[in-house]
VODRENNU-754223 format. One record per residue (C-alpha): residue in one letter; x, y, z. Coordinates in steps of 0.5 Angstrom, whole numbers, always signed. Layout:
<nodes>
<node A,<X,Y,Z>>,
...
</nodes>
This chain:
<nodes>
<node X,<+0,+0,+0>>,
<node X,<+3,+7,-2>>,
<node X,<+4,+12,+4>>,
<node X,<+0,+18,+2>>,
<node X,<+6,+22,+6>>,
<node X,<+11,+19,+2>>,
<node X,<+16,+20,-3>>,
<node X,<+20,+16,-8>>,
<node X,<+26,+19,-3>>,
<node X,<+22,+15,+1>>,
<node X,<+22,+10,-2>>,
<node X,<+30,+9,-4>>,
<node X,<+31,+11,+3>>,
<node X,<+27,+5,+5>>,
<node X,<+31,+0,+0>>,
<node X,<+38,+2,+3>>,
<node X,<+35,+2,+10>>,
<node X,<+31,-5,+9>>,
<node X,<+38,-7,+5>>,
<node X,<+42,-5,+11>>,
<node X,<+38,-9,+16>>,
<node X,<+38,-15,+12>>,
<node X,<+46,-16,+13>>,
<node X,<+47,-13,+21>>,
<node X,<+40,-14,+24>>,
<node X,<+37,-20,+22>>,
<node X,<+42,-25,+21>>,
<node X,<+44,-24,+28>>,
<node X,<+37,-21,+31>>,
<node X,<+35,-29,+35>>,
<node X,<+42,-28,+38>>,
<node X,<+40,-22,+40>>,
<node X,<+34,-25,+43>>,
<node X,<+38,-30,+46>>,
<node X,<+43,-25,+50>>,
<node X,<+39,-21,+53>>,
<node X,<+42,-15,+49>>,
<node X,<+43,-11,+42>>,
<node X,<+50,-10,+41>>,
<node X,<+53,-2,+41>>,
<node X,<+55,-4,+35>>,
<node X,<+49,-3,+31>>,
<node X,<+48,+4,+33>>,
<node X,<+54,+5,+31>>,
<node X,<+53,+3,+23>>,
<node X,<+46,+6,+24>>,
<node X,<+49,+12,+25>>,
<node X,<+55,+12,+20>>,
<node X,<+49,+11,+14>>,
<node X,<+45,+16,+17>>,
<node X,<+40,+12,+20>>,
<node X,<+39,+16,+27>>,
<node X,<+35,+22,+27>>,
<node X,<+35,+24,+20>>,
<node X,<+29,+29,+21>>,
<node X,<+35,+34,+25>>,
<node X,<+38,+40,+22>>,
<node X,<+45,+39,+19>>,
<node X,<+48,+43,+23>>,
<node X,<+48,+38,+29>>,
<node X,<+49,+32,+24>>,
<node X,<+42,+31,+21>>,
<node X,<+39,+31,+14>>,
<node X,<+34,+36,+15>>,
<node X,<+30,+31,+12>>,
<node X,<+22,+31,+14>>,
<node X,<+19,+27,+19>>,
<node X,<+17,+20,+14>>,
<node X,<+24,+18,+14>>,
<node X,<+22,+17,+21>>,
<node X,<+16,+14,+19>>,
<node X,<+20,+8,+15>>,
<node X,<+26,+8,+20>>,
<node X,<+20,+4,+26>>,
<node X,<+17,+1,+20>>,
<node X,<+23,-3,+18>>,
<node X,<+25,-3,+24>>,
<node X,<+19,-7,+26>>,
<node X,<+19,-12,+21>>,
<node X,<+26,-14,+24>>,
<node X,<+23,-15,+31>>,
<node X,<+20,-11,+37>>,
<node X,<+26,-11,+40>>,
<node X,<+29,-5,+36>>,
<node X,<+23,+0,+39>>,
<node X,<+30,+3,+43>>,
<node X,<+32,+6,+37>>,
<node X,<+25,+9,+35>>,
<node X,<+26,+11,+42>>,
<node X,<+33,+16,+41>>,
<node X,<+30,+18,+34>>,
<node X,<+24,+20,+35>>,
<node X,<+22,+21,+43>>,
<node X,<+28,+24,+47>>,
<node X,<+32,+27,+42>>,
<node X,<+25,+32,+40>>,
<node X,<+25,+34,+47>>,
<node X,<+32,+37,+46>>,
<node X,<+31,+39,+40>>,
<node X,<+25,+43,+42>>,
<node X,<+26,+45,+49>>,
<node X,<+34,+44,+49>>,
<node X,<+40,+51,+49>>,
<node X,<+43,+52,+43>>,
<node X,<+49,+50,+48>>,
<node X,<+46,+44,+50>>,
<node X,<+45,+41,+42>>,
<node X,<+52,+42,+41>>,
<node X,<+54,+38,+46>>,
<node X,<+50,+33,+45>>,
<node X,<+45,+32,+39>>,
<node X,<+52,+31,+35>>,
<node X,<+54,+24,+39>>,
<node X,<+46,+23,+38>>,
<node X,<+46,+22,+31>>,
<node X,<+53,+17,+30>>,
<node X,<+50,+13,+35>>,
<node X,<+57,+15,+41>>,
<node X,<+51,+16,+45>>,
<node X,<+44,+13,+46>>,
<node X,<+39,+16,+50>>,
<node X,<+33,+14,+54>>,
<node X,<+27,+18,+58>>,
<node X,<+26,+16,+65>>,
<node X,<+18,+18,+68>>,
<node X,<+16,+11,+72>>,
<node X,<+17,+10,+78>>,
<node X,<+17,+4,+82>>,
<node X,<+9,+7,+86>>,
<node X,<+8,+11,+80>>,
<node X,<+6,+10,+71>>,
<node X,<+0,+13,+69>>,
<node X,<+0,+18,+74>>,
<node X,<+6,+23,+72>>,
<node X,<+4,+29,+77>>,
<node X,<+5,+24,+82>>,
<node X,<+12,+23,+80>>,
<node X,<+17,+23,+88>>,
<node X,<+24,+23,+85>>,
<node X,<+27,+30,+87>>,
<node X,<+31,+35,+85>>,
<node X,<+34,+41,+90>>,
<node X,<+39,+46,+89>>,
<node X,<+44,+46,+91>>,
<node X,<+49,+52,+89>>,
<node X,<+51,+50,+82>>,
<node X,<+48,+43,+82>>,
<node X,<+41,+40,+82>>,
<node X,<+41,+34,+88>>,
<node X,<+36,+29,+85>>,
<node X,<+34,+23,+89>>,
<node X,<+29,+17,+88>>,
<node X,<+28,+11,+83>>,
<node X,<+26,+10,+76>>,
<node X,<+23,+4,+72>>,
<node X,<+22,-1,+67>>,
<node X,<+27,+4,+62>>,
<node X,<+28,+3,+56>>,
<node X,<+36,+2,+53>>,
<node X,<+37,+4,+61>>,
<node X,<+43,-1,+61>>,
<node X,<+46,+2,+55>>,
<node X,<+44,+10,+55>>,
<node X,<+49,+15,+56>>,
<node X,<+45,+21,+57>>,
<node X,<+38,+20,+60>>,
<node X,<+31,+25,+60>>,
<node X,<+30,+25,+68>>,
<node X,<+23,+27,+71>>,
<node X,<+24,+30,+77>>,
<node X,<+20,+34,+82>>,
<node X,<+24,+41,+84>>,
<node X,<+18,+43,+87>>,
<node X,<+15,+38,+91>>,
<node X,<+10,+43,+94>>,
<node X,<+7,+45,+88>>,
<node X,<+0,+47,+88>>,
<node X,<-3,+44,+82>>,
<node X,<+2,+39,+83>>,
<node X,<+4,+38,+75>>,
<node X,<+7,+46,+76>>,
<node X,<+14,+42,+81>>,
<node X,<+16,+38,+75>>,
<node X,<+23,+39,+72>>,
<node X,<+27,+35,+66>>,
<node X,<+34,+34,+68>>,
<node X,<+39,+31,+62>>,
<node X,<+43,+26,+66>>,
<node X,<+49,+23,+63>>,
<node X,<+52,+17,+64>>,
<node X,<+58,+18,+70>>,
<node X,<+55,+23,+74>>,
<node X,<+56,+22,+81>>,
<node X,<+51,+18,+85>>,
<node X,<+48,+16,+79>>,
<node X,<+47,+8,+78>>,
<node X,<+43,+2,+75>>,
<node X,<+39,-3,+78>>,
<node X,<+37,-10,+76>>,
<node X,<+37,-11,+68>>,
<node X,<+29,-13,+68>>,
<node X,<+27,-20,+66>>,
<node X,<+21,-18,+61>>,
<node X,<+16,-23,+58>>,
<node X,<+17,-20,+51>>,
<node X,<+22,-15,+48>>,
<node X,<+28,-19,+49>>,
<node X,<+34,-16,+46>>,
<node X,<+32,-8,+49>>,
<node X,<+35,-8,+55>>,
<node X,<+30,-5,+61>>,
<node X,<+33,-3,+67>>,
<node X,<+31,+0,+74>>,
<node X,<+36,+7,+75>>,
<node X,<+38,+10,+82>>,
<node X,<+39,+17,+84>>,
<node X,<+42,+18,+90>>,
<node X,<+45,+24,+92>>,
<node X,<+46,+24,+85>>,
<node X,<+49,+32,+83>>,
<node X,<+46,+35,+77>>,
<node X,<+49,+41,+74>>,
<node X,<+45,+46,+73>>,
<node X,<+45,+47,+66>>,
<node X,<+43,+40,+65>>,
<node X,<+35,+43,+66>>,
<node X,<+32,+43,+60>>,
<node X,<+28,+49,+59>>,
<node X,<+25,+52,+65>>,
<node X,<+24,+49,+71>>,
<node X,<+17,+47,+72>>,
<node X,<+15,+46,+65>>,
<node X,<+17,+39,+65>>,
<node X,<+9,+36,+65>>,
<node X,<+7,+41,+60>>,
<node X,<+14,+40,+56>>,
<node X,<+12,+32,+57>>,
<node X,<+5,+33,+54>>,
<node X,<+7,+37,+48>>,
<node X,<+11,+31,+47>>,
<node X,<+7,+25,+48>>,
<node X,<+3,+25,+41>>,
<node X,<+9,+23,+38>>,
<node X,<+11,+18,+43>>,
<node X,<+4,+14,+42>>,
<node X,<+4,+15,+35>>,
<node X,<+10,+12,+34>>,
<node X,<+6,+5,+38>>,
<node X,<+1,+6,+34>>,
<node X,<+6,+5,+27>>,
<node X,<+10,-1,+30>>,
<node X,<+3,-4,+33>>,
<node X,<+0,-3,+25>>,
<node X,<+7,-6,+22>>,
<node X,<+7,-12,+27>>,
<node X,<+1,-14,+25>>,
<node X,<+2,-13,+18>>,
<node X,<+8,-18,+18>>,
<node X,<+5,-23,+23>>,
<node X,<-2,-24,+17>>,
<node X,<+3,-24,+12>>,
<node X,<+8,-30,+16>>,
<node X,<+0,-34,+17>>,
<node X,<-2,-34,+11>>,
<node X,<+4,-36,+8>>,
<node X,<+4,-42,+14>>,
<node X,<-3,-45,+12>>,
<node X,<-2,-45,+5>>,
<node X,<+4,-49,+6>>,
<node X,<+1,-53,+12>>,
<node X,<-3,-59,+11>>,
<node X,<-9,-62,+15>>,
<node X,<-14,-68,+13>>,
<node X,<-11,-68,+6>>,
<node X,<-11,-61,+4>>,
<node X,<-6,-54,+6>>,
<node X,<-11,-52,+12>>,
<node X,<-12,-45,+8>>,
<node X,<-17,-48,+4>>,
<node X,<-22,-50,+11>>,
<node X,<-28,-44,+11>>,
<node X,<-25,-43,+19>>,
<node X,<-19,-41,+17>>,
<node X,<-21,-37,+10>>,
<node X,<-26,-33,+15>>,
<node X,<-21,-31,+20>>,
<node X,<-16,-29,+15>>,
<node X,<-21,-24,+12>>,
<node X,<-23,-21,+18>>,
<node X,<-16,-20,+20>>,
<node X,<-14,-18,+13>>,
<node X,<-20,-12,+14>>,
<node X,<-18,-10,+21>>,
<node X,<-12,-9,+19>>,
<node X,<-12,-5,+12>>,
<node X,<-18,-1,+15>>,
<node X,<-12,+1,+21>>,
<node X,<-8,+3,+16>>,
<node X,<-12,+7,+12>>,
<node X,<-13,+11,+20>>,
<node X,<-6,+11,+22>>,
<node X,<-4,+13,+14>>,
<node X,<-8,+19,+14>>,
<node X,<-6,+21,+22>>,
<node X,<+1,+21,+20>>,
<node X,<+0,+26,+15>>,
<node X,<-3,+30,+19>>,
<node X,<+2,+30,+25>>,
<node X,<+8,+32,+18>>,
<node X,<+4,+37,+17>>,
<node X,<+3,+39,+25>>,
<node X,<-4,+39,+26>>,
<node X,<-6,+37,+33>>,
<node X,<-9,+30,+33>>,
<node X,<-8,+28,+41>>,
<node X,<-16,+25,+41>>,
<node X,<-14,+21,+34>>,
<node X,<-7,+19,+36>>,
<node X,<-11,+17,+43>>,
<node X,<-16,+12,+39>>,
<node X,<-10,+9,+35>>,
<node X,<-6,+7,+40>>,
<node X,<-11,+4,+44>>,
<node X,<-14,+2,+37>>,
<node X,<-8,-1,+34>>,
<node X,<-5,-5,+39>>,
<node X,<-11,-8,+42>>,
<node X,<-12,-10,+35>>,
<node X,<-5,-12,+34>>,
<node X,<-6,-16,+40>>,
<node X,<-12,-20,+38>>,
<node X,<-9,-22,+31>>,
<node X,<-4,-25,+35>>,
<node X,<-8,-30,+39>>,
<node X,<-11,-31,+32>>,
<node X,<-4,-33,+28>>,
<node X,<-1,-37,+33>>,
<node X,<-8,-41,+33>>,
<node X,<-8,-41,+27>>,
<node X,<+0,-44,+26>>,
<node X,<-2,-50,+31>>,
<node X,<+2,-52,+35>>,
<node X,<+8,-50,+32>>,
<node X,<+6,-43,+33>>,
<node X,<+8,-44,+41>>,
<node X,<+15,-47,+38>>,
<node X,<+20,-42,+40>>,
<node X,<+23,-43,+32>>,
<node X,<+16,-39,+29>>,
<node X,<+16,-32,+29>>,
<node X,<+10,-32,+31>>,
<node X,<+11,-34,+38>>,
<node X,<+16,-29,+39>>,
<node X,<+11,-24,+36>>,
<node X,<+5,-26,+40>>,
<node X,<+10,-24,+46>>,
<node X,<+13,-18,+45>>,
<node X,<+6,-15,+42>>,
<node X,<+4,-15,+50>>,
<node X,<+6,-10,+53>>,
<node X,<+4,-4,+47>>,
<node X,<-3,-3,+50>>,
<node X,<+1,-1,+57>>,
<node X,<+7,+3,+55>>,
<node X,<+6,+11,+53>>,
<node X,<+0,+11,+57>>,
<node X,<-5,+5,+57>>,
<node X,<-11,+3,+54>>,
<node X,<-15,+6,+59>>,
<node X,<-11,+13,+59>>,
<node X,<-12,+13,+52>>,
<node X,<-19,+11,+53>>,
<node X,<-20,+17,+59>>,
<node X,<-17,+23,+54>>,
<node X,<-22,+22,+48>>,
<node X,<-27,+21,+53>>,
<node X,<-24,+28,+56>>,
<node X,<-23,+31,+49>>,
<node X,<-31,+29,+47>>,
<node X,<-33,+33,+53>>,
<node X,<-35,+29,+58>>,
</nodes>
């Protein structure tokens, strides 16, 4: 289906990305899952063909190219596997927040490092007692002369073990009143003083992306690590989500897109009773109901990215489709891995790794029934 967002720069930029991936990414990516771990190196490659924060302006390393080339990095990202969604993560997630709110100082000292892959970033909002729940968030952050004092836990961090510098938020004002008005954004790097990691968390799915526990503890801070103003860090959150969630809805529509490709290709070579079972009414019923669930979604999701390239504000709509489209995704891989048997609970299918891994989209970037909370809000109920 041709992206109506998409030109055919895109489309040569996706043939030497899915080229790229399909010497260093694929060949190794079941090893990957098996270590627990992507290696440094890929990012380092993704970097040098300029497959990291292509959307930058030259001046920092980028391309200045729009924001489809992101769209193709976290599709053919995806088709690999779920596992890769740190690199999505840096690209289109934490550098943005840099690149909106950061000092001119700030994105000359890091976005360089950003887009060679030397430096991978990550972003710290949940806590042990506190997800959807931001304004409640407890770690702190005093000042204390030239440096912010900042303390507390963070967890379930994507590229936590791996990231050099990291997008912490923080309470500078822990008696704020209403209480959204005491957070802060501090970019915390790698060596600082009193900054360590926990437990690399062993996860049900998402393998290969390392998610780890931080710990802050009397960790100091220079001041100029704050980004933007102190206490406008929920509102600079909120004005970032939008593309946070849509980057979910992108991977959760791909996912789908490969799980019904790789089903349809089984049934046809999978036989039962004397005939490939793709001949039974069952499974030519479940296949089309899937086939149209997912192209509708597509044409949602096709039609919000435009949208959001052209800097309209479509939270309400970004809202449905994530909840939409992973819950969606969700059931279609439930209905693939029935449809493979009981080969599809075999760990050499793909679709038992794709059936874990699409689990936890319907939680992370806000859950489902966040998402459902705010098109309710915004419909004005």
């Amino acid at each position: 289906m041709k992206h109506p967002y998409l030109t055919e720069d895109h489309e040569i930029f996706r043939k030497s990305l899915r080229k790229f991936l399909e010497k260093e990414a694929v060949p190794f990516y079941d090893q990957w899952e098996e270590d627990r771990m992507i290696p440094r190196s890929i990012w380092r490659k993704m970097g040098e063909q300029g497959f990291l924060c292509p959307d930058l302006d030259e001046k920092y390393g980028g391309s200045g190219v729009d924001w489809g080339f992101s769209v193709v990095i976290n599709e053919e990202l995806e088709r690999v596997g779920s596992g890769l969604v740190g690199v999505g993560l840096h690209n289109d997630i934490v550098v943005p927040y840099i690149n909106t709110f950061g000092s001119e100082e700030q994105k000359q000292r890091w976005l360089p490092r950003c887009v060679t892959g030397e430096m991978i970033t990550a972003i710290a909002m949940t806590e042990p007692g506190t997800g959807s729940d931001l304004a409640n968030i407890k770690t702190t952050a005093r000042l204390d002369g030239d440096h912010y004092i900042v303390n507390g836990q963070k967890t379930f961090i994507t590229n936590g073990i791996q990231s050099d510098l990291i997008l912490v938020a923080c309470k500078t004002d822990p008696n704020a009143v209403p209480k959204h008005k005491g957070v802060s954004l501090l970019l915390i790097e790698r060596d600082t003083p009193g900054f360590s990691r926990g437990r690399k968390l062993n996860k049900v799915g998402l393998h290969s992306q390392d998610t780890a526990e931080l710990i802050f503890e009397d960790c100091r801070v220079p001041k100029e690590n704050l980004l933007g103003e102190e206490g406008k860090g929920f509102l600079y959150m909120m004005d970032k989500l939008q593309q946070e969630r849509l980057l979910v809805a992108i991977a959760a529509q791909t996912a789908a897109e490969v799980m019904i490709r790789a089903t349809i290709d089984y049934v046809k070579s999978r036989e039962a009773f004397g005939k490939p079972i793709s001949q039974f009414q069952n499974t030519q019923f479940k296949i089309a109901e899937m086939a149209t669930e997912i192209e509708m979604g597509r044409a949602f999701l096709d039609q919000l990215i435009a949208e959001h390239i052209d800097g309209q504000n479509v939270v309400t709509k970004v809202s449905m489709a994530k909840w939409k489209l992973t819950d969606t995704a969700k059931k279609i891989a439930g209905e693939c891995l029935q449809l493979h048997g009981g080969y599809g609970y075999m760990e050499e299918y793909e679709i038992a790794r794709r059936f874990r891994d699409i689990q936890v989209s319907s939680i992370y970037a806000g859950t489902n029934e966040i998402m459902k909370t705010i098109i309710a809000k915004n419909l004005g109920l």
